[in-house]
C-alpha positions in Angstrom: -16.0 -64.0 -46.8 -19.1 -66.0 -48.2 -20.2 -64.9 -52.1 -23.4 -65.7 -51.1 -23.9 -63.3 -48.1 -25.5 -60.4 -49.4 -23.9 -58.3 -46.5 -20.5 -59.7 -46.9 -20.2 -59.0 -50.7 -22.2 -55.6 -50.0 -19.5 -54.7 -47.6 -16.5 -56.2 -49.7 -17.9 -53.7 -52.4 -18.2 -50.7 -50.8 -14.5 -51.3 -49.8 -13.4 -51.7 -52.8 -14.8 -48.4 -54.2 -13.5 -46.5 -50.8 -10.0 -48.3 -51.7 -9.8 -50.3 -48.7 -10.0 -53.9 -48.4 -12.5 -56.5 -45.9 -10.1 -58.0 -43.7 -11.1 -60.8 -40.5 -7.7 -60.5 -39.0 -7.1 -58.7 -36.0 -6.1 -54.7 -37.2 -2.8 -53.8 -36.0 -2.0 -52.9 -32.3 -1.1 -49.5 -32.7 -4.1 -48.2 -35.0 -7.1 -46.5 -33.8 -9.0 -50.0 -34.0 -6.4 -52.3 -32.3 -6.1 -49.3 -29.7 -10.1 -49.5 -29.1 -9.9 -53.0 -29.1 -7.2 -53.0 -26.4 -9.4 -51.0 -24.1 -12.9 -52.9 -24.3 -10.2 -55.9 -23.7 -9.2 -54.3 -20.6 -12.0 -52.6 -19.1 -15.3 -54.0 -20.5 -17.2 -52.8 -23.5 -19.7 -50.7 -21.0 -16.4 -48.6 -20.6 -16.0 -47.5 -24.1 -17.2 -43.8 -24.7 -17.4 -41.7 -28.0 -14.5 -39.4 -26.5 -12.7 -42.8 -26.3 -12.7 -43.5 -30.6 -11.9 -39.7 -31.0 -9.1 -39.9 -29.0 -7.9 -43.3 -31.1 -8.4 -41.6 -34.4 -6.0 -38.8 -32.9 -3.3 -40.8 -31.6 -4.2 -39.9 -27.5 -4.1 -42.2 -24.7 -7.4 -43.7 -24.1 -8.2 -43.3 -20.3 -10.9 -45.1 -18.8 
């Protein structure tokens, strides 16, 4: 994270009051994000739908 970045300490704020933190490592495989990430790997980022993040957040397969 650069200090100086307003949009970088903006962001590391507003996780801080949420109670989550600003990470750059990869999120984990098997959450929502890794799972998304793991699609748009697969099949191309023109492939991603909305139906395809509610599915993450719900734990269903993601189906291209």
């Amino acid at each position: 994270m650069n200090l100086n970045d307003r949009q970088d300490v903006g962001a590391a704020f507003g996780a801080v009051i949420l109670g989550g933190t600003v990470s750059e490592e990869a999120p984990p495989h098997d959450s929502p994000l890794g799972r998304v990430r793991a699609f748009v790997a697969e099949h191309g980022e023109e492939a991603l739908r909305p139906e395809h993040i509610k599915a993450a957040q719900e734990g269903r397969p993601l189906l291209p």
